[in-house]
C-alpha positions as CSV (number, residue, x, y, z in Angstrom):
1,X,-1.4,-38.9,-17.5
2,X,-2.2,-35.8,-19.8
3,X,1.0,-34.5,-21.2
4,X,2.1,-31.3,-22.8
5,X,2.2,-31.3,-26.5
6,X,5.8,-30.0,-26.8
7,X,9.0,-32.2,-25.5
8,X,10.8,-31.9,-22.0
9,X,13.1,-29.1,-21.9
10,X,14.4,-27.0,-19.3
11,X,14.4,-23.5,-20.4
12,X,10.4,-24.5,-21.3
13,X,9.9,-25.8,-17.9
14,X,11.6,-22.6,-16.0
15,X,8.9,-20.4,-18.1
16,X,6.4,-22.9,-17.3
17,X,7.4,-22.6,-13.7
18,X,7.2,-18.9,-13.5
19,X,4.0,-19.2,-14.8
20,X,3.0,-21.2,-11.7
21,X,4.6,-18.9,-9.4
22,X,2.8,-16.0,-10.3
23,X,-0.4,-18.5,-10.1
24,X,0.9,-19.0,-7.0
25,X,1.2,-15.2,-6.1
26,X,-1.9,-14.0,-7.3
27,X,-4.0,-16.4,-5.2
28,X,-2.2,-15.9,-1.8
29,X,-0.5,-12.1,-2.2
30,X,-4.7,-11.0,-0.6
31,X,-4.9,-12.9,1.8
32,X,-2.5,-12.0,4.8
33,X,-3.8,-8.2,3.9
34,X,-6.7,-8.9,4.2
35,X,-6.6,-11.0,7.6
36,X,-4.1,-8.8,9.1
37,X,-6.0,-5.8,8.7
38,X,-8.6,-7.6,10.5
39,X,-6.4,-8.3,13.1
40,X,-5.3,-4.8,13.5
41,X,-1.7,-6.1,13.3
42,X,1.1,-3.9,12.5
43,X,2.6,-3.0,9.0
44,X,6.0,-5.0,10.3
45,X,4.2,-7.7,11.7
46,X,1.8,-8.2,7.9
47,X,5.1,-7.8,5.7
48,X,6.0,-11.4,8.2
49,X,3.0,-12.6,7.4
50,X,3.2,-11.9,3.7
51,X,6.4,-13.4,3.6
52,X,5.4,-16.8,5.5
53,X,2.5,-16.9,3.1
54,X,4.7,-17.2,0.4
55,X,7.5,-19.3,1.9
56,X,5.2,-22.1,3.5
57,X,2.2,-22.0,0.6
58,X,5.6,-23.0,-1.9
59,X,6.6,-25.6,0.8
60,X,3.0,-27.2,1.0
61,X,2.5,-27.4,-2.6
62,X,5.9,-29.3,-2.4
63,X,5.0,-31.3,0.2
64,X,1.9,-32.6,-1.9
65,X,3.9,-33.1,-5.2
66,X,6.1,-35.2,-3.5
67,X,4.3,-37.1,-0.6
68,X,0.9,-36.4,-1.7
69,X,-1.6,-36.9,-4.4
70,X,1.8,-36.2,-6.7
71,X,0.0,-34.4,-9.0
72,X,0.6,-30.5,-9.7
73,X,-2.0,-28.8,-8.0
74,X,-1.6,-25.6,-5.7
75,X,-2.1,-26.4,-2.4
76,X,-3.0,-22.8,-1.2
77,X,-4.7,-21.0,1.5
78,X,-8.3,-22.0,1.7
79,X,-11.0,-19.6,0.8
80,X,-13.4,-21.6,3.4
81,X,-10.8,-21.1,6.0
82,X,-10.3,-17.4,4.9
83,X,-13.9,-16.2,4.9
84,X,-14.7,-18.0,8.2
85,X,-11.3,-16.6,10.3
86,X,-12.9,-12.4,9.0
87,X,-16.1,-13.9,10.4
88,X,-14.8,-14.8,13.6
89,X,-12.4,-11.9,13.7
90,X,-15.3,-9.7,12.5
91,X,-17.5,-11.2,15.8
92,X,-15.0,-10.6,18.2
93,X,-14.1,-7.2,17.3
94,X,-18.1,-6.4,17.4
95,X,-18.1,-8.7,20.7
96,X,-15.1,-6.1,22.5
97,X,-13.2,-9.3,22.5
98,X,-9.6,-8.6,21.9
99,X,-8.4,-9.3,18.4
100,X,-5.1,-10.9,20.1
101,X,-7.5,-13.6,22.2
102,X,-9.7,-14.3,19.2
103,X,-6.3,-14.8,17.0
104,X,-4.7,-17.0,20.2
105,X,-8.1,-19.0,19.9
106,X,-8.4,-19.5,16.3
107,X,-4.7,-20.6,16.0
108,X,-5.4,-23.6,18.8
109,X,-8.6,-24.7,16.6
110,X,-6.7,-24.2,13.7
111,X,-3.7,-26.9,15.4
112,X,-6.7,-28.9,16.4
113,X,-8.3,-29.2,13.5
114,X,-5.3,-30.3,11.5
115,X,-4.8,-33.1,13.9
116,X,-7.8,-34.4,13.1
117,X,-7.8,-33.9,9.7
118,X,-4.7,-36.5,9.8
119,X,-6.7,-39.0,11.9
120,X,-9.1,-38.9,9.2
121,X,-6.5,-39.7,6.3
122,X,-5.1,-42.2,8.8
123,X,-8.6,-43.9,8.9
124,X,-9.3,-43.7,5.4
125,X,-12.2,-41.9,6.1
126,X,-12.2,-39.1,2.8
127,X,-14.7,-41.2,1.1
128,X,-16.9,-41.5,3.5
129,X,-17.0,-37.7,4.1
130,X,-17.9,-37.3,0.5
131,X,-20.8,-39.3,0.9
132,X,-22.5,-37.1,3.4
133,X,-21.3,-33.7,1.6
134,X,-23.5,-34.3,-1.7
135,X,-23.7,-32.3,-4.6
136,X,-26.0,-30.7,-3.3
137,X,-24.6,-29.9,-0.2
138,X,-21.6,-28.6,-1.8
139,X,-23.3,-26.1,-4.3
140,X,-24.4,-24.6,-1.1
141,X,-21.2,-24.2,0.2
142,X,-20.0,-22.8,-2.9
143,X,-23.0,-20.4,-3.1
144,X,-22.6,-19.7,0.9
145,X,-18.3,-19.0,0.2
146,X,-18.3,-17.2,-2.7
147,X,-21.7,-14.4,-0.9
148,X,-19.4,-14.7,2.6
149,X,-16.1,-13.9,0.6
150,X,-17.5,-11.3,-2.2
151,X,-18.9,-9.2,0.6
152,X,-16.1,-9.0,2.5
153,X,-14.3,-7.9,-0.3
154,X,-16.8,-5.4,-1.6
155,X,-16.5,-3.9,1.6
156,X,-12.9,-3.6,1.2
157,X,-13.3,-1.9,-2.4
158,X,-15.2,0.8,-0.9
159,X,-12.8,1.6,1.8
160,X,-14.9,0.2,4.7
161,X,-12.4,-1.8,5.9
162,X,-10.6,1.2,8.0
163,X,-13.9,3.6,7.7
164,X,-17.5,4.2,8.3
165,X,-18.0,5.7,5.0
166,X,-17.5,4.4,1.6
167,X,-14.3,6.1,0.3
168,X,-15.6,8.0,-3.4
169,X,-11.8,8.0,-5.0
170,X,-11.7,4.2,-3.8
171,X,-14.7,3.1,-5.0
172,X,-14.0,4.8,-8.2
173,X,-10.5,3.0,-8.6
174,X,-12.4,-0.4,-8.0
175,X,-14.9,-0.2,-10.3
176,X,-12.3,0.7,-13.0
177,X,-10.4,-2.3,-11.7
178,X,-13.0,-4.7,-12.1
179,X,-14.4,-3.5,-15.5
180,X,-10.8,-4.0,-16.6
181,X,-10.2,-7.6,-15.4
182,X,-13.7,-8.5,-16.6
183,X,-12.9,-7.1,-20.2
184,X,-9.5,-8.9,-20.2
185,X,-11.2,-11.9,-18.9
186,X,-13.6,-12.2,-21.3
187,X,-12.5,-10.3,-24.7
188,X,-8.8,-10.5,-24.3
189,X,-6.3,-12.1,-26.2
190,X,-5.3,-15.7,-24.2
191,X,-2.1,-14.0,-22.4
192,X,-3.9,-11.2,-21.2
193,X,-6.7,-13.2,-20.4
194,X,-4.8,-15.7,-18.1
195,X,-3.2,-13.0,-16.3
196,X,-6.1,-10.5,-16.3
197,X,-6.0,-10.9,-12.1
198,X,-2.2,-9.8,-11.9
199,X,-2.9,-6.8,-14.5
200,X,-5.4,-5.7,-12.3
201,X,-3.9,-5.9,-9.4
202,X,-0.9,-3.9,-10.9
203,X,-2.4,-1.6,-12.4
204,X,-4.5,-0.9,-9.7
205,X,-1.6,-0.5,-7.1
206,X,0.2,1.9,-9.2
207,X,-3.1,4.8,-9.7
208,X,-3.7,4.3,-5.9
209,X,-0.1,4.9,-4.9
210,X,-0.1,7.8,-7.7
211,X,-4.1,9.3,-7.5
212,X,-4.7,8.5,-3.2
213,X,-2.3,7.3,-1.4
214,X,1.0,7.9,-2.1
215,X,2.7,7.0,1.3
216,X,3.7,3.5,1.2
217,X,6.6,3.0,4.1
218,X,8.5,-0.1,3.6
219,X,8.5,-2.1,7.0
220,X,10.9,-5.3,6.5
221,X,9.8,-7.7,9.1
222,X,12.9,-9.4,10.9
223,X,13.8,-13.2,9.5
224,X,13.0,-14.5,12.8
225,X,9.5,-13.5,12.6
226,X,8.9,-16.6,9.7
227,X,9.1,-18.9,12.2
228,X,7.8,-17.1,15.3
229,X,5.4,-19.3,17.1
230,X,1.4,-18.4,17.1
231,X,1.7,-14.7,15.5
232,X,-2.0,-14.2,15.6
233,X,-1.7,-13.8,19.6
234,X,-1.1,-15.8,22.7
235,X,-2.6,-19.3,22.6
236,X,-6.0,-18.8,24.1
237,X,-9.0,-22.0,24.4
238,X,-12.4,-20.5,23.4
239,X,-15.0,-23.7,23.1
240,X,-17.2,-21.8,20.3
241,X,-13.8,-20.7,18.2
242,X,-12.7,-24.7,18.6
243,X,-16.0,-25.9,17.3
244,X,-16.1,-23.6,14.4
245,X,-12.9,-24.4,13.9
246,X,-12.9,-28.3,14.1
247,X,-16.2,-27.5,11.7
248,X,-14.8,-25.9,9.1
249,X,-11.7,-28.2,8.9
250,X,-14.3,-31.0,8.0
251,X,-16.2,-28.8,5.4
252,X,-12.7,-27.9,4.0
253,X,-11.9,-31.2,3.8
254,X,-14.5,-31.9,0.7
255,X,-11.8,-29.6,-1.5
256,X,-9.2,-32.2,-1.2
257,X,-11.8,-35.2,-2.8
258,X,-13.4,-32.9,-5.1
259,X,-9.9,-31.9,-6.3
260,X,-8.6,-35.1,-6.7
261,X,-11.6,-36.5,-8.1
262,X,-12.1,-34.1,-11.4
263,X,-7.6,-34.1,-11.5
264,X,-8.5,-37.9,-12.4
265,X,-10.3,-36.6,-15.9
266,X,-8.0,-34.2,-16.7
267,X,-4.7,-36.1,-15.8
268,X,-6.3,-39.4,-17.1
269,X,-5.6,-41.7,-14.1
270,X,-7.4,-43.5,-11.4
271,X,-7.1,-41.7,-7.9
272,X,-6.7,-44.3,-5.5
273,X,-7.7,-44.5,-1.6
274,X,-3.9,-44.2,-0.9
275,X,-3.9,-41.0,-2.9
276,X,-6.3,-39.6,-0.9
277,X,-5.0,-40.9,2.5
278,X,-1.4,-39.4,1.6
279,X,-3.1,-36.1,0.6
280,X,-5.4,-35.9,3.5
281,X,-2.1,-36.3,6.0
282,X,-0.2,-33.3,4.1
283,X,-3.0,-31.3,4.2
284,X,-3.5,-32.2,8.0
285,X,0.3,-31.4,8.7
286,X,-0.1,-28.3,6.7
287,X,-3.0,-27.1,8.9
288,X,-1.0,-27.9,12.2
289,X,1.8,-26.3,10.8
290,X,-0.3,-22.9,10.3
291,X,-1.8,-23.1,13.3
292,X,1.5,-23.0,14.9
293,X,3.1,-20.0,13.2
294,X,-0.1,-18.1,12.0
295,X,-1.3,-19.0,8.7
296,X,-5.1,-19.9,6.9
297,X,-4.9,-23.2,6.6
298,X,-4.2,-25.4,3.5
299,X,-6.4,-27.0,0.9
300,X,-5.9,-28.0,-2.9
301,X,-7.1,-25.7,-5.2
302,X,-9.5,-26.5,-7.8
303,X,-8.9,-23.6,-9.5
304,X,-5.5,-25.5,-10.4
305,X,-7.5,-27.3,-12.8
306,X,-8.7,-24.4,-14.9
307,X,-5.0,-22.9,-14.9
308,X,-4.0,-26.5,-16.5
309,X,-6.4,-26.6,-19.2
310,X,-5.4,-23.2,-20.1
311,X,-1.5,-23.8,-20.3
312,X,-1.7,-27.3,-21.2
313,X,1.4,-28.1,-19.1
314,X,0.6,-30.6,-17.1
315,X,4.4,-32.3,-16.0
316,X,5.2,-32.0,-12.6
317,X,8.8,-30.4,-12.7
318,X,7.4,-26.7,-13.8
319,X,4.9,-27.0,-10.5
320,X,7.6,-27.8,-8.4
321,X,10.1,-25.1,-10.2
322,X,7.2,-22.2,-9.4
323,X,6.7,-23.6,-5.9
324,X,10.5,-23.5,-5.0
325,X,10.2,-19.8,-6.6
326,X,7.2,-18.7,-4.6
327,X,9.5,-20.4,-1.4
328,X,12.6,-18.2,-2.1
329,X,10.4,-14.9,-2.8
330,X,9.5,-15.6,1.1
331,X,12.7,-15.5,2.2
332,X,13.8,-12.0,1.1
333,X,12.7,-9.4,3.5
334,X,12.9,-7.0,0.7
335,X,9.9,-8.5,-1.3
336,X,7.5,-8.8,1.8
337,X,7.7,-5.4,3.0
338,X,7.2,-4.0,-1.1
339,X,4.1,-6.4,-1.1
340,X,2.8,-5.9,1.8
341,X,2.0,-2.4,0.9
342,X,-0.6,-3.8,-1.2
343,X,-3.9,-1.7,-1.1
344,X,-6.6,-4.0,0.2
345,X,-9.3,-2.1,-2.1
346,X,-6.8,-2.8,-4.7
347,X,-6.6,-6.6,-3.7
348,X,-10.2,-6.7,-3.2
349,X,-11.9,-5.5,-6.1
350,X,-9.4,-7.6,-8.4
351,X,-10.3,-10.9,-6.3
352,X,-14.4,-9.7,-6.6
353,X,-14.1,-10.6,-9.8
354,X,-11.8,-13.9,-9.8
355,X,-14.5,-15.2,-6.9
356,X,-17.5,-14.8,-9.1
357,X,-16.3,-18.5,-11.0
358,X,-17.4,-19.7,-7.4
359,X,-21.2,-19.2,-8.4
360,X,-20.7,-21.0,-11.9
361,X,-18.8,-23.6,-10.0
362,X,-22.2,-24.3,-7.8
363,X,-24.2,-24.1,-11.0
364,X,-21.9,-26.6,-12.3
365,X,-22.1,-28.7,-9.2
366,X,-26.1,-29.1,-10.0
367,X,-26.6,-28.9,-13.5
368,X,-29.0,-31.0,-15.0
369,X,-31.1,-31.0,-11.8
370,X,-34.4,-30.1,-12.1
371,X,-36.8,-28.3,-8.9
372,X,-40.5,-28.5,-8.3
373,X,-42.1,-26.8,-5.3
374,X,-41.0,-29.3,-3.1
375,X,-37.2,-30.2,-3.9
376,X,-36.5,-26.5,-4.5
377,X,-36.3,-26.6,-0.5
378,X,-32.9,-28.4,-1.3
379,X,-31.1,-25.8,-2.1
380,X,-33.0,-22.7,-1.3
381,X,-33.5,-23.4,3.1
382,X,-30.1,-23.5,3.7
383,X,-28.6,-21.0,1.5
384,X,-31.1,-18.0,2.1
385,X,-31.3,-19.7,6.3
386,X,-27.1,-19.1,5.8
387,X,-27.2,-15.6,3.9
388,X,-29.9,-14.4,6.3
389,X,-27.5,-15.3,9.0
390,X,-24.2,-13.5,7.4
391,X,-26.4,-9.7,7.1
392,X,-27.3,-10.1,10.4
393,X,-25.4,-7.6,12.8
394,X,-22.5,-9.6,14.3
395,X,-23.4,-7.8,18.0
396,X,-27.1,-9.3,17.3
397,X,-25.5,-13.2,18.6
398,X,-24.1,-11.7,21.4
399,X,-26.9,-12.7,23.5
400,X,-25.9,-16.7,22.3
401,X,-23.8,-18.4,24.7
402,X,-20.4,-18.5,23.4
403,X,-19.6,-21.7,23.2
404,X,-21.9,-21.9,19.6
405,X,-21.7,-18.1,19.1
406,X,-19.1,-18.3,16.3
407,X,-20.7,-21.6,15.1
408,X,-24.4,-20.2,14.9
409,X,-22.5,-16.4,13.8
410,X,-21.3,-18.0,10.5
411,X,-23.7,-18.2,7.5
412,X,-21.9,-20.4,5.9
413,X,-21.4,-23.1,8.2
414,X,-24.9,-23.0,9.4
415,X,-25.8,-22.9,5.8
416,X,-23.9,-26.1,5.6
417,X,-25.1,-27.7,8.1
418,X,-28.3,-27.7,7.5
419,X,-28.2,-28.8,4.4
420,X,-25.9,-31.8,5.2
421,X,-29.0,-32.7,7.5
422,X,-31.7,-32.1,4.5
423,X,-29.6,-34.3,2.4
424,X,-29.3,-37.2,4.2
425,X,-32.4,-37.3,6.5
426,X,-34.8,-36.9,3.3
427,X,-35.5,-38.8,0.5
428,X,-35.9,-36.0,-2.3
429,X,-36.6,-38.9,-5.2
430,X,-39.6,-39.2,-4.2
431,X,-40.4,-35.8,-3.7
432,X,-39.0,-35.2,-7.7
433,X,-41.9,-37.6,-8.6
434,X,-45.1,-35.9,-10.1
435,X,-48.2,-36.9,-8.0
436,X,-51.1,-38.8,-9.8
């Protein structure tokens, strides 16, 4: 295994460690803002949310260091699970669904989804999954996630998350935000530029509390609300919610092998199909797990990789140290309620630019392939068949019978889909072969 270039020692590995937890905290602090603003829930009931987040993201992460793959990699909220559950939640609010039933329904798929994501590690059957999701197939997703999850949160930057109008003052504040992150990204010292995300989003929060909204009421949720069974609303059965659902915890699925797969390079060491049965049955019991108490699902996160290379720290004992951290930062009420007053134009416009890697992650995916005006169908049918879908009205599907509405609703997993079918039903060498 890779190793750090300086010798264990514990006052290294605690700074190492808080280095993970704000990792950690950067790349989950959005998402229950985000998610329970679309679920219209209250300001008590997010600052929960916000603090299971944090509490059960630091227990998953330990849960895969220790019975796992073993290696340190965040196992985080999934982006794929995050854009889809807005989509649905976007649908059903267009649909005059209540939020509360579609939050019910997508916490049963959710469960459901996890269980069979453990009969699949139970089966072995990660490999054989990886197969069918090619290259090719994946730089679609990645193109499909990162146009599902940027527009969700340009709309946020804007103020249209609450509003009809775009908000000037907001707008304003986000465009500062993201020239700032960008500049530190790209032309700031190493320091700056490894935490340009949490600059921003500090920065940012402190001019919006100061310059337009300076009433932030703290609402400490109770401690009984971290475990509080199915938060999202009453378990409800929905048969399109539970397709999309089992659907997306397949797709999500491909993070865990393509995770594992380019760990083995870095942390030079053979993966083997034990690693990946072990992770696929955390991340299953992870999904349950958030299912039950109202979270987005799990998934490793191959960001993790590109935090490594930049730290060089790769020994387990500073992950586990930042995910013990993010674990106790759950559990006091205090830190929720402050953080769940986050600005979601503030959270958005930071995370804009952090998503954009997702589009030189699909060019990565592909490089070196070449197109002609046959195999360019590839890659263009599904992703312009999936972004056509996602600027389509939501109320436009209405007229789809709901057991597929959320299913044919989603851009991406259409998107997906039809390229899984592409790939595998069509032999595109011989298409890449020049006719006489």
């Amino acid at each position: 295994m890779a190793q750090s270039t300086h010798p264990p020692s514990l006052g290294r590995d605690a700074v190492a460690g808080i280095q993970w937890l704000l990792f950690m905290f950067a790349n989950t602090v959005v998402i229950p803002v985000s998610v329970g603003a679309a679920l219209h829930l209250s300001p008590v009931a997010v600052s929960g949310f916000m603090q299971r987040s944090f509490l059960f993201t630091g227990l998953a992460c330990l849960l895969q260091l220790l019975f796992g793959h073993r290696l340190p990699l965040m196992e985080g909220q999934s982006g794929v699970w995050w854009g889809v559950i807005l989509t649905v939640l976007t649908g059903a609010a267009e649909a005059g669904q209540p939020l509360s039933q579609a939050g019910g329904s997508l916490e049963m798929g959710i469960l459901a989804s996890g269980i069979l994501i453990m009969i699949f590690g139970v089966m072995g059957l990660g490999r054989f999954l990886r197969k069918y999701f090619t290259p090719m197939a994946m730089s679609v997703f990645l193109i499909l996630l990162a146009v599902q999850l940027i527009s969700i949160f340009f709309q946020g930057m804007v103020g249209l998350t609450h509003a009809r109008h775009i908000d000037v003052k907001t707008t304003a504040l986000s465009i500062a935000l993201i020239i700032l992150v960008v500049t530190l990204s790209l032309r700031g010292a190493r320091l700056l530029s490894n935490f340009a995300i949490l600059i921003g989003i500090a920065s940012g929060w402190v001019v919006y509390r100061i310059a337009i909204h300076p009433s932030a009421p703290l609402h400490a949720a109770p401690f009984a609300s971290l475990f509080t069974p199915f938060a999202w609303g009453s378990p409800s059965f929905h048969a399109g919610i539970l397709i999309t659902a089992l659907i997306t915890g397949l797709i999500n699925t491909t993070n865990t092998v393509t995770t594992i797969e380019n760990a083995q390079f870095l942390f030079q060491q053979k993966s083997t199909n034990r690693d990946y049965v072990r992770s696929f049955l955390v991340t299953g019991f992870n999904t349950v797990l958030s299912g039950l108490i109202g979270l987005v699902p799990y998934a490793p996160y191959t960001s993790s990789l590109g935090f490594l290379r930049s730290t060089q720290i790769f020994a387990r004992r500073p992950f586990a140290i930042g995910a013990i951290l993010f674990m106790l930062l759950g559990l006091i009420p205090l830190a929720g309620s402050f953080l769940s007053t986050l600005p979601v134009s503030v959270g958005d416009a930071v995370l804009l630019v952090a998503y954009l890697q997702l589009f030189g992650s699909a060019l990565q995916v592909i490089e070196g392939v070449t197109f002609n005006h046959k195999t360019i169908y590839r890659i263009a049918l599904p992703t312009l068949v999936g972004i056509a879908i996602y600027v389509t009205p939501a109320s436009a599907f209405l007229t789809i019978p709901s057991a597929v509405r959320s299913f044919v609703s989603s851009g991406l997993l259409v998107g997906v889909a039809v390229s899984v079918i592409l790939e595998n039903t069509i032999k595109w060498n011989r298409a890449e072969i020049p006719s006489a």
